[in-house]
Every structure is written in structure tokens, then in C-alpha cells.
TORKOL-4160 file (C-alpha; in steps of 0.2 Angstrom, whole numbers, padded with zeros to 4 digits, m for minus):
335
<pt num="1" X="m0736" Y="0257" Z="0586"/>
<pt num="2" X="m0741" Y="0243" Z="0575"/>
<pt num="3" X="m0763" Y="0239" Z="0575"/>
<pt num="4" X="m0769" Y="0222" Z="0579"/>
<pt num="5" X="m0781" Y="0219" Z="0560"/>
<pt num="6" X="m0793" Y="0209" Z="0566"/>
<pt num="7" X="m0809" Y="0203" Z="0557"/>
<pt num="8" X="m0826" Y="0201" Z="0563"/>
<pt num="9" X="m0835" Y="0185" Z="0557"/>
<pt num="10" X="m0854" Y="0187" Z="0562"/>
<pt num="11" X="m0864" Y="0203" Z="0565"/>
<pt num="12" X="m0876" Y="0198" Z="0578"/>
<pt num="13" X="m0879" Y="0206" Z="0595"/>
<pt num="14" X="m0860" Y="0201" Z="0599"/>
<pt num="15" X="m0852" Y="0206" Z="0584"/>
<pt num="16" X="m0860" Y="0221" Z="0583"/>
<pt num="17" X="m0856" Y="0226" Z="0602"/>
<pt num="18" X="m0837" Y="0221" Z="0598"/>
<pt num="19" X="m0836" Y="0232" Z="0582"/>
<pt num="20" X="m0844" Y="0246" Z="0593"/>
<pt num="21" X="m0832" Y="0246" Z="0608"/>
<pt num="22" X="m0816" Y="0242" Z="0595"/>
<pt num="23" X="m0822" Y="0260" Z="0587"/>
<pt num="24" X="m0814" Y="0266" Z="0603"/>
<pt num="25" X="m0799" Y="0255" Z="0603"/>
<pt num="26" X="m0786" Y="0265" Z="0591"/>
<pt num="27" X="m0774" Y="0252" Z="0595"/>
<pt num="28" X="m0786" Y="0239" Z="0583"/>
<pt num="29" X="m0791" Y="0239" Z="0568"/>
<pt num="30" X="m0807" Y="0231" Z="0559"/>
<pt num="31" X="m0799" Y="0226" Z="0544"/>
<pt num="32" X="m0814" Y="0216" Z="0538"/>
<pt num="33" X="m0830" Y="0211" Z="0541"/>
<pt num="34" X="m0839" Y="0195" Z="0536"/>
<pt num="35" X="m0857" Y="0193" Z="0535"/>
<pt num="36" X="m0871" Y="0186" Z="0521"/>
<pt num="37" X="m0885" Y="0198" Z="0526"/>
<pt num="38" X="m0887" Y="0213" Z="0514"/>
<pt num="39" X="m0878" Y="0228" Z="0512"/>
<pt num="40" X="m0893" Y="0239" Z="0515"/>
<pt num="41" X="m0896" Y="0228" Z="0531"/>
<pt num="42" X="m0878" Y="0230" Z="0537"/>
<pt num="43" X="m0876" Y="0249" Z="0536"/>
<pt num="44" X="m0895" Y="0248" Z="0546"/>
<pt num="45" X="m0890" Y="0242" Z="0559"/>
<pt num="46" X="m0874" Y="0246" Z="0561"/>
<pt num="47" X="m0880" Y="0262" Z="0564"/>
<pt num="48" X="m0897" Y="0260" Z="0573"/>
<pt num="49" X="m0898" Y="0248" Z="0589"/>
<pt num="50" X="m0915" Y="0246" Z="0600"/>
<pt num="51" X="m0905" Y="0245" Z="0616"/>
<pt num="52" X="m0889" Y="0255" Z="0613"/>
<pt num="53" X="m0897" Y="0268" Z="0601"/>
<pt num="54" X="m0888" Y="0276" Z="0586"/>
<pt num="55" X="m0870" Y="0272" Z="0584"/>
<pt num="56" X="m0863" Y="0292" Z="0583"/>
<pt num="57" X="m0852" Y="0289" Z="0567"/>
<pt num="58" X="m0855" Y="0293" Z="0549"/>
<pt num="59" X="m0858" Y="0278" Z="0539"/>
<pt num="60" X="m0858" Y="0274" Z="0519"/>
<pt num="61" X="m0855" Y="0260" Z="0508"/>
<pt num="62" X="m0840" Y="0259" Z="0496"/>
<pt num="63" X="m0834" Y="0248" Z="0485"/>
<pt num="64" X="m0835" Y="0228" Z="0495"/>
<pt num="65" X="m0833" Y="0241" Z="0510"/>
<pt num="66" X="m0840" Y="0253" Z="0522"/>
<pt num="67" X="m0835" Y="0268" Z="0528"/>
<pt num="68" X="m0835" Y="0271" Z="0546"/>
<pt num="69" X="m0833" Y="0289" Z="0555"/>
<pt num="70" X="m0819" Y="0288" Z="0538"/>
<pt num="71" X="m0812" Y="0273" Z="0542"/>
<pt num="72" X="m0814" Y="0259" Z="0527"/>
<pt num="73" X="m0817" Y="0242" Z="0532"/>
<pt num="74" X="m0820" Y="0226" Z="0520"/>
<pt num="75" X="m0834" Y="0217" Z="0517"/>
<pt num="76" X="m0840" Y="0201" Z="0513"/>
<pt num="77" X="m0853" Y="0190" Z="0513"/>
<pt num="78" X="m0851" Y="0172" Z="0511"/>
<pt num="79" X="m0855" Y="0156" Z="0520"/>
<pt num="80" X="m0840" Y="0147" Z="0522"/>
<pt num="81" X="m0824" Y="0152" Z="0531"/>
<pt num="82" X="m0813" Y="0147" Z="0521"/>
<pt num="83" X="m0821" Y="0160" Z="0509"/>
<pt num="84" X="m0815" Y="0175" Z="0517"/>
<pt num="85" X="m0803" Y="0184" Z="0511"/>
<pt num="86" X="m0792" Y="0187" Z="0528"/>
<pt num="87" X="m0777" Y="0185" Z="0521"/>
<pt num="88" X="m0780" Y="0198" Z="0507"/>
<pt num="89" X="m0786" Y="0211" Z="0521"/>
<pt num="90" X="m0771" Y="0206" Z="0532"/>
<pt num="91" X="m0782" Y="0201" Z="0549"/>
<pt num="92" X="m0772" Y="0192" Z="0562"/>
<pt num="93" X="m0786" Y="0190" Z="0573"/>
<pt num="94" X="m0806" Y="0184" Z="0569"/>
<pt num="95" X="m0818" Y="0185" Z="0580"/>
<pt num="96" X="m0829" Y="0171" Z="0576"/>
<pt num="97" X="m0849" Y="0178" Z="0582"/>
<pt num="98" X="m0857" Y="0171" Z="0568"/>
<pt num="99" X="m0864" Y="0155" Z="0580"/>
<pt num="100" X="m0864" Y="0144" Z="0567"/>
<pt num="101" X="m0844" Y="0139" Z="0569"/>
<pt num="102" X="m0844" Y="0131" Z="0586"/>
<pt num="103" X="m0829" Y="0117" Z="0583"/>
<pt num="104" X="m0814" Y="0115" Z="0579"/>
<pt num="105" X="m0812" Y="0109" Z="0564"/>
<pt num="106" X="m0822" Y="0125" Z="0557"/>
<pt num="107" X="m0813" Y="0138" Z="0568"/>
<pt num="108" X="m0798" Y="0132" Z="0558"/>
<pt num="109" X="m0805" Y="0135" Z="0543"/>
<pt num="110" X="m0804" Y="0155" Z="0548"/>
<pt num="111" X="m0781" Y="0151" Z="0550"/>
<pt num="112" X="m0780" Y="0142" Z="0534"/>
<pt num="113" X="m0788" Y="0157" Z="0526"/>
<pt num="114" X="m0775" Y="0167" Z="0533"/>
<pt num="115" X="m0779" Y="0171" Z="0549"/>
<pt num="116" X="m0766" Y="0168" Z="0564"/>
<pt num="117" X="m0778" Y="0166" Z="0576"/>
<pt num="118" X="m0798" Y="0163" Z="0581"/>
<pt num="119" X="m0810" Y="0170" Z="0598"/>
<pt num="120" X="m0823" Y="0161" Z="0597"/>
<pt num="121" X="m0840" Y="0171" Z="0606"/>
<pt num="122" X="m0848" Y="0156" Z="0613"/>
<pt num="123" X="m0844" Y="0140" Z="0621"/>
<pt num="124" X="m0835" Y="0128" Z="0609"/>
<pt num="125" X="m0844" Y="0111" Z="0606"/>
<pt num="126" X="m0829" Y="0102" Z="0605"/>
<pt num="127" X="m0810" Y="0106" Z="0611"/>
<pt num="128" X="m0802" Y="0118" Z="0608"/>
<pt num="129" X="m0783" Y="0126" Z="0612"/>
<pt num="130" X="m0792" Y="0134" Z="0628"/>
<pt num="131" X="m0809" Y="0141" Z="0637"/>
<pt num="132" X="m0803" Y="0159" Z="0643"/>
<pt num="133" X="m0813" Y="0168" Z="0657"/>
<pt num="134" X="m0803" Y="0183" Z="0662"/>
<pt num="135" X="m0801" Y="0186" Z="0681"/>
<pt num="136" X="m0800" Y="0166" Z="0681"/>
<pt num="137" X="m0788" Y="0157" Z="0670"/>
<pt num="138" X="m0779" Y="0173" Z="0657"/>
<pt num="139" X="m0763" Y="0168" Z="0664"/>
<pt num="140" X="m0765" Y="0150" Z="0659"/>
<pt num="141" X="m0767" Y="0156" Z="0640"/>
<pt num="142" X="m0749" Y="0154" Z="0629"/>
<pt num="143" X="m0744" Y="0159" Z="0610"/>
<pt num="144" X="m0748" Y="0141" Z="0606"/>
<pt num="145" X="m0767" Y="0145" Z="0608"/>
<pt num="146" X="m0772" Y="0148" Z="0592"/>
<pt num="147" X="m0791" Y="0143" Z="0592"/>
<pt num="148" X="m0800" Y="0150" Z="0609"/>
<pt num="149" X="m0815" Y="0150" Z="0618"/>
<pt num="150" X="m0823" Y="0166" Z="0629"/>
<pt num="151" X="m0835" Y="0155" Z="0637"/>
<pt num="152" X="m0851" Y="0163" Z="0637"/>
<pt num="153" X="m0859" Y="0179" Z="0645"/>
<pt num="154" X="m0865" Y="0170" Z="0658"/>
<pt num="155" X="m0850" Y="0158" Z="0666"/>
<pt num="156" X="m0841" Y="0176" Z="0664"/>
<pt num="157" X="m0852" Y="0183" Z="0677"/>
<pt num="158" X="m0853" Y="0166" Z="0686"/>
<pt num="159" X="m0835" Y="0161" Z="0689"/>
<pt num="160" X="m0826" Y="0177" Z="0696"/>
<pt num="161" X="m0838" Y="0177" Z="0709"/>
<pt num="162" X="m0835" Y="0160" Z="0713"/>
<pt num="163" X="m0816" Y="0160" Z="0712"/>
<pt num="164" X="m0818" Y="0176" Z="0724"/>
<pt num="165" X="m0828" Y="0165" Z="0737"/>
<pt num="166" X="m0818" Y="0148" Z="0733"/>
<pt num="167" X="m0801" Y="0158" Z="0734"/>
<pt num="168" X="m0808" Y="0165" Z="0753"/>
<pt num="169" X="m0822" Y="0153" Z="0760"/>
<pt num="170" X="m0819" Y="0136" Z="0752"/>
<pt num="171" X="m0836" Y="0132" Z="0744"/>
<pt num="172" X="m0844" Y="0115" Z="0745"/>
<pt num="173" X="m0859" Y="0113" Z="0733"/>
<pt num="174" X="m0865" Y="0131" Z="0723"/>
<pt num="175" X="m0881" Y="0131" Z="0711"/>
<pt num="176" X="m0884" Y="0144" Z="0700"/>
<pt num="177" X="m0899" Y="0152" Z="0691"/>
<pt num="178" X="m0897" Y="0164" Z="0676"/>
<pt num="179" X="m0911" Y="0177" Z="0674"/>
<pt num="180" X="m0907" Y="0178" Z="0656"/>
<pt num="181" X="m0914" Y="0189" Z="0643"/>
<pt num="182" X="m0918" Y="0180" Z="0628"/>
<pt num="183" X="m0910" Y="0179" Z="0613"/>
<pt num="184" X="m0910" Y="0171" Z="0595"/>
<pt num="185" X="m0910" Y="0156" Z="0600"/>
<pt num="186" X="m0931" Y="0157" Z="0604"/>
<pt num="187" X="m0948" Y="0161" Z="0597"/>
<pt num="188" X="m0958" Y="0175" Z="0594"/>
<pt num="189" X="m0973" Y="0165" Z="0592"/>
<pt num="190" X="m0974" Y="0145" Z="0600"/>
<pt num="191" X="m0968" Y="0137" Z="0587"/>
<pt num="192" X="m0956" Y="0120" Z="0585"/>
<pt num="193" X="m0940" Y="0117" Z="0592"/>
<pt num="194" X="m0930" Y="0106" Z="0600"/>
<pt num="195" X="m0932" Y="0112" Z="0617"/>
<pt num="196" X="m0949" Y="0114" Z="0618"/>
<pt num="197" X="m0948" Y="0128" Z="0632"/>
<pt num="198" X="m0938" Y="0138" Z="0622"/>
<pt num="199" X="m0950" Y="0138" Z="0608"/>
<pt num="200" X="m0963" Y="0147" Z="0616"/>
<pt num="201" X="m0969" Y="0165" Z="0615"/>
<pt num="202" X="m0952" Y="0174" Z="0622"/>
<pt num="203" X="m0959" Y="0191" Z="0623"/>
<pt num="204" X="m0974" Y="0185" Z="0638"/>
<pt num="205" X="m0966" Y="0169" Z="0646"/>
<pt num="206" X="m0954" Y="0166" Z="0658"/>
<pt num="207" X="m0944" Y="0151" Z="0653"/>
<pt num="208" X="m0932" Y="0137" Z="0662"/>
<pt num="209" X="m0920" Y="0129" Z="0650"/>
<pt num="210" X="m0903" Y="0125" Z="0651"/>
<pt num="211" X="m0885" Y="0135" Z="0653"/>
<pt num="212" X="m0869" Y="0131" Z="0643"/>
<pt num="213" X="m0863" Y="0142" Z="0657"/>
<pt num="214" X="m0860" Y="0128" Z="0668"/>
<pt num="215" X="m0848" Y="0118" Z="0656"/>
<pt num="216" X="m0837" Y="0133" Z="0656"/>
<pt num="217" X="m0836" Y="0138" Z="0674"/>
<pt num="218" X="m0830" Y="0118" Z="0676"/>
<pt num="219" X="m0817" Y="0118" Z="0661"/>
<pt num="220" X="m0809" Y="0134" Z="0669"/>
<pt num="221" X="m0812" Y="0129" Z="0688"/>
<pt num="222" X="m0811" Y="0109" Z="0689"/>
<pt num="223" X="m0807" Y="0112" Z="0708"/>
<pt num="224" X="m0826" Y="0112" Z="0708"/>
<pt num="225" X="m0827" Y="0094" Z="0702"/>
<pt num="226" X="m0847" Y="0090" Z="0701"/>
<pt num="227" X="m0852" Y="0102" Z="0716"/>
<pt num="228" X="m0857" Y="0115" Z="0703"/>
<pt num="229" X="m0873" Y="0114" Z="0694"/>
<pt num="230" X="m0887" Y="0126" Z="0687"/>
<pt num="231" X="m0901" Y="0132" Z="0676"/>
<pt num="232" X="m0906" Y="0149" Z="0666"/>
<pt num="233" X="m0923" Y="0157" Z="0667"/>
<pt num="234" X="m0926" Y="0166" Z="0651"/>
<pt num="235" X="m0937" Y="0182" Z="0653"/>
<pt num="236" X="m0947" Y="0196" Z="0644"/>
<pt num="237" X="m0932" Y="0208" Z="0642"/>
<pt num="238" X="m0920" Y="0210" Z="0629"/>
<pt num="239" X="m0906" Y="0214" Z="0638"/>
<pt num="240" X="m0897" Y="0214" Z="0658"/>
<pt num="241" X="m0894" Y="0199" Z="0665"/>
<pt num="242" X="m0893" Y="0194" Z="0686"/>
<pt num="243" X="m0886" Y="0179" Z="0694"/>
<pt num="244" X="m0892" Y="0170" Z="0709"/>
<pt num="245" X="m0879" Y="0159" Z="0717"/>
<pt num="246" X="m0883" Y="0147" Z="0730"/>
<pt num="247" X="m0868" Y="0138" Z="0737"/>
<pt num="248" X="m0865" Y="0130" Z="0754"/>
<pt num="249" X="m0848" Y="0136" Z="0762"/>
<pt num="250" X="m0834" Y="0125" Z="0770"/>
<pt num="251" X="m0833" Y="0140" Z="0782"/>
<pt num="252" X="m0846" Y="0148" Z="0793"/>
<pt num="253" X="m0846" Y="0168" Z="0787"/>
<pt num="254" X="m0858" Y="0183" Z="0790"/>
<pt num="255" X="m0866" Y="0195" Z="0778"/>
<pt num="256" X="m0850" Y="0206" Z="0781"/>
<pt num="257" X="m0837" Y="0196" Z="0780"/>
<pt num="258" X="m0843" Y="0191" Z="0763"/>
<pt num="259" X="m0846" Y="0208" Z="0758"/>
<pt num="260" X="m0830" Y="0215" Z="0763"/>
<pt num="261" X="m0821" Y="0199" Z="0755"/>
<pt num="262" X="m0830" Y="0203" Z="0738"/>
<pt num="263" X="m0826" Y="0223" Z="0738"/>
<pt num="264" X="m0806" Y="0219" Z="0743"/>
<pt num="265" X="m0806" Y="0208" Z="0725"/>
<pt num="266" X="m0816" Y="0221" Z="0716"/>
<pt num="267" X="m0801" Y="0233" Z="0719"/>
<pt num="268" X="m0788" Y="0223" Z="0719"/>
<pt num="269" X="m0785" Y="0207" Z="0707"/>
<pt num="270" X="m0804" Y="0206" Z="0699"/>
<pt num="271" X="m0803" Y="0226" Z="0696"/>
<pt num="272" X="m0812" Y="0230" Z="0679"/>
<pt num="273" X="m0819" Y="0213" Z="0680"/>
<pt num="274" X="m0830" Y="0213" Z="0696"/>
<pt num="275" X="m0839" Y="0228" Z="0702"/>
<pt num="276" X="m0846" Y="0231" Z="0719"/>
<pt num="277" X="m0863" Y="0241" Z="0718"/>
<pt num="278" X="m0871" Y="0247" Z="0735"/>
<pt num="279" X="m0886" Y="0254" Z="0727"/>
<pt num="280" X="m0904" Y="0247" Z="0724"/>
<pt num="281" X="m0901" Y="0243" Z="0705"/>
<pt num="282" X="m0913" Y="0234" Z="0691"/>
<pt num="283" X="m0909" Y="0227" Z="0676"/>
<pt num="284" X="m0910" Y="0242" Z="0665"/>
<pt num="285" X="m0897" Y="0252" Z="0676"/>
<pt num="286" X="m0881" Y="0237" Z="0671"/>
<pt num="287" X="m0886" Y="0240" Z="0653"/>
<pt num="288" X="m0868" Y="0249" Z="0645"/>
<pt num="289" X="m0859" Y="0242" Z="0660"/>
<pt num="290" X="m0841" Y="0235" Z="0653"/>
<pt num="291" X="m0839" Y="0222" Z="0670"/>
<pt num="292" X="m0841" Y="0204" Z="0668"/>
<pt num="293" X="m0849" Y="0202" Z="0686"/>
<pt num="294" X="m0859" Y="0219" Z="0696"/>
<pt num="295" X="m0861" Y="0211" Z="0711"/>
<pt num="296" X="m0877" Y="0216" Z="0721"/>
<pt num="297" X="m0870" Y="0220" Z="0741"/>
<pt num="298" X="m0891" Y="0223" Z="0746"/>
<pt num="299" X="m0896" Y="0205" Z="0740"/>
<pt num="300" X="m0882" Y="0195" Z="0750"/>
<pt num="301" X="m0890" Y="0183" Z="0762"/>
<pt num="302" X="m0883" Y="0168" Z="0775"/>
<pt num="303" X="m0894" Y="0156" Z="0783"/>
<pt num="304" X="m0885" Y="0144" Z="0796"/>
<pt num="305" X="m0870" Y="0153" Z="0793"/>
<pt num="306" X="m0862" Y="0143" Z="0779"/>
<pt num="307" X="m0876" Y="0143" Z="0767"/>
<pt num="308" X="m0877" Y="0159" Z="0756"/>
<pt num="309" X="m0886" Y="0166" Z="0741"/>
<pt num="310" X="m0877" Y="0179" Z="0731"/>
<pt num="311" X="m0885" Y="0190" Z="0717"/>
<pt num="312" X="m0874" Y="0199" Z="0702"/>
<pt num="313" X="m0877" Y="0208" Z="0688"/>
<pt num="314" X="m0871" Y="0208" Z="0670"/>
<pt num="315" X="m0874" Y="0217" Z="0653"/>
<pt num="316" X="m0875" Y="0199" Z="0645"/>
<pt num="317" X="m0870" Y="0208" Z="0627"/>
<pt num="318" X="m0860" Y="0226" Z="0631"/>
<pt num="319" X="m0850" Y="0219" Z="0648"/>
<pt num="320" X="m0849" Y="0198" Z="0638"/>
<pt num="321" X="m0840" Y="0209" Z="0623"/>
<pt num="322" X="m0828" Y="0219" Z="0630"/>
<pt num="323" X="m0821" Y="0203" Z="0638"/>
<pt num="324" X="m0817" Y="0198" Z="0620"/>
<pt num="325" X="m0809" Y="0215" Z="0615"/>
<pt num="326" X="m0798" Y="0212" Z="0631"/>
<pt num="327" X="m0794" Y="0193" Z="0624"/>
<pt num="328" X="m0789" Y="0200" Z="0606"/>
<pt num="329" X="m0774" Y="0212" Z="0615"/>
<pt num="330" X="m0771" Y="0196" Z="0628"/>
<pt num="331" X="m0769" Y="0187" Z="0611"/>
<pt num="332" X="m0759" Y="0199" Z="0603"/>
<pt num="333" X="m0747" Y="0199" Z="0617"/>
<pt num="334" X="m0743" Y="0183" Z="0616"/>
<pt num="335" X="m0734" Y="0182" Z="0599"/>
């Protein structure tokens, strides 16, 4: 059977997690890797992880490559897209994690370098050929998609869940708030930036700031018009993720029903997406789960019948990038 190549531009949290997981994937092939840190920093922390531990491979530097558990993959380490040498290493398919190439104009940088087609690991500021969130809208995605979003880690969690109790109960309003880990994007120390929550002390504060999350659950649900709205409360952790979901029903429903209506769908169409957890968990335990969504079953509360608040857990790096491994053979399989 003929590999996907596909390349990996960015080795942050997500790239990192992608390249992990696609070690297990024999049917892909990380033809090359794109990044401008150091090659002594590259091999670190391919190997060494503070929340995964130590990758189980051999690792070593050859010539503009490494060698991984024997498997040589290129290197390099430039700026600009349109720098990279996919077409040399034969990649079909880049995953874009870099966070620096979040519109169109410079995901298509990556195809005229070669590359046939583009995931992009975070929401796209500006259109793209689709915003995919597995377990919502896949079947919507066609070989003309060339340049595609995976939403973020968040509306991944968010919008199975809500398509579950749309699909079932009908939802009138639902609000949202992300307990988020926090991520590059904040300080270590107060210093400047440009939302001022976020540049305050992230290891001892809890922070409300903004979600790109709700952006995405509207692009891939417009159903929900402007009855969908929500914040993210960044916290002291570096990973696991929970959700709480607030919405106001168009059906009156008890704790049961919404229970039972949320396990069907984890066995049945949102299987390897949702999960249905019936113990006490905390944040630590989702950390290496592969699910988009674990939802909570103990944390599900109705007041006046039609007015429920749903907790769910996700792995906001581990569970976020085996979404996008599962969008790269979606992508394949449409050529």
C-alpha cells in the first residue's frame, strides 16, 4: 500500500503530538520536518516531553535529517514556506503548527512549494477551503479542499456535544466556559501584551480571556445562528482541558434522558470521538486520551427541566492532534 508523505511545518506542542502519534501510523510517512530552532533543540525535545515523558525511540542526527527508531526524516529550518523543500521530499500533505501561518494566502505558500494540500492546527483568520471538526461536518469535506482548517482543541470538544443535544433536544441559547491550560500565547512573568489578562503571571493566576472556539463551532454549525456564545478561563496547568456548557433546551428533559442520549452517540455515530466516562475523573486522568470530547455523566445538572449544564473533558494537545492525523487519511481519501 502506497504511504501518505506528509510534512510537519512547526514543532510546538501540536506538532510534536502529531509526529508522536504518526510514529504509530505505518500507513504515514513524515517525510520532512520544518522548523528554525536548532538541531540540538530539535532532537531534545523530540525526545524528552514534561507531560508525555520520553518518546521510546532512538534518536540521532544525519545529514539535514534525523533518524528516528531508523526511519530518516528531513530537516529544515527556514522562515518562509515557500522555502521548504516539499516537493524535493515528495510530501502531499503539511501540517501547518507553526502558528505563524494563519491565512490563506500563506497556507498556499506550502502548495506552490510542492505540497498538494495543507491542515492548518488552529483556526484560520481568514477563509479558507473548509473548517473541519470531525463528528460534525467530515462528510461535508471534498477533493477540492485543498487548504483546511481543524478548528481548535476547544470547538473540537464543544461542537460534538452540542450537535449530540441539538440533533436530540433542540437547544435554544448555550454558553460555554473553557477551563483552559495555558499555552504559548501567555507570560511567565506580568509582562506586556495585548490582552492584558493574558499577560499576567500564568503559572499562579487564573485568567478569563477570549475563545477562537466559538468562531469555529458557528462556521461548522450555523444552525446555531447567534444563540452560541462563550469565554476561556485559563489556569495553572499545563495540560487537560474541561468544558462547561450551559444551554437552555427547546425540550424539557431529565438528568437521564440526557445521559442515556449522550452514551447512545458515544457508541454509535460520535464513537472514537465522544466518550462517556462514569467515574470521578480530574484533569490529570484525560491526559493521553485520543477523544475530542470525554464527557463527565456525574457533573450533569437540569434546573427547570430545560436548562442544563454539561461538563466534558479533553486532552487539549494529545486528543486536538489525533483529530488531525485522522483529517490527513480523510484528505488522502479524497484524491
Amino acid at each position: 500500500m502506497k504511504k501518505i508523505k506528509v510534512g510537519i511545518n512547526g514543532f510546538g506542542r501540536i506538532g510534536k503530538m502529531v509526529f508522536r502519534i504518526l510514529l504509530n501510523h505505518p500507513e504515514i510517512e513524515i517525510a520532512g520536518i520544518n522548523d528554525p530552532m536548532p538541531e540540538n533543540s530539535l532532537l531534545y525535545l523530540m525526545k524528552y516531553d514534561t507531560v508525555f515523558g520520553m518518546l521510546n525511540e532512538t534518536i540521532s542526527a544525519g545529514e539535514n535529517s534525523v533518524i528516528v527508531g531508523g526511519r530518516e526524516i528531513q530537516v529544515s529550518r527556514v522562515t518562509s514556506p515557500t522555502e521548504i523543500p516539499w516537493k524535493k521530499w515528495g510530501v502531499e500533505i503539511v501540517i501547518d503548527s507553526s502558528g505563524k501561518n494563519k491565512d490563506r494566502e500563506s497556507l498556499q505558500k506550502h502548495i506552490d512549494a510542492g505540497a498538494k494540500k495543507v491542515i492548518l492546527t488552529c483556526p484560520a483568520v481568514s477563509p479558507v477551503d473548509k473548517t473541519i471538526i470531525i463528528g460534525v461536518n467530515e462528510t461535508l469535506l471534498t477533493k477540492n479542499d485543498n487548504i483546511v482548517s481543524n478548528a481548535s482543541c476547544t470547538a473540537n470538544c464543544v461542537a460534538p456535544l452540542l450537535k449530540i443535544i441539538n440533533d436530540k433536544f433542540g437547544i435554544e441559547t448555550a454558553f460555554m466556559n473553557t477551563v483552559h491550560p495555558y499555552t504559548n500565547n501567555q507570560q511567565l512573568i506580568d509582562s506586556p501584551h495585548k490582552d492584558l489578562r493574558r499577560g499576567r503571571n500564568a503559572g499562579v493566576n487564573i485568567i478569563p480571556t477570549s475563545s477562537t472556539a466559538i468562531k469555529c463551532v458557528l462556521e461548522v454549525m450555523p444552525e446555531l445562528g447567534d444563540r452560541f456564545s462563550g469565554i476561556a478561563t485559563r489556569v495553572p496547568v499545563p495540560d487537560g482541558a474541561l468544558t462547561e456548557l450551559v444551554i437552555r433546551l427547546n425540550s424539557l428533559v431529565t438528568i437521564t434522558e440526557l445521559n442515556l442520549a449522550v452514551r447512545y452517540s458515544c457508541r454509535t455515530n460520535m464513537k472514537g470521538i465522544v466518550s462517556y466516562c462514569e467515574d470521578p475523573i480530574v484533569s490529570s486522568d484525560i491526559i493521553g486520551n485520543p477523544n475530542s470530547c470525554v464527557f463527565d455523566s456525574l457533573a450533569t445538572k437540569v434546573l427547570n427541566g430545560n436548562t442544563v449544564q454539561l461538563l466534558s473533558w479533553y486532552d487539549n494537545e494529545y486528543g486536538y492532534s489525533n483529530r488531525v492525523v485522522d483529517l490527513i487519511s480523510l484528505m488522502s481519501n479524497q484524491n
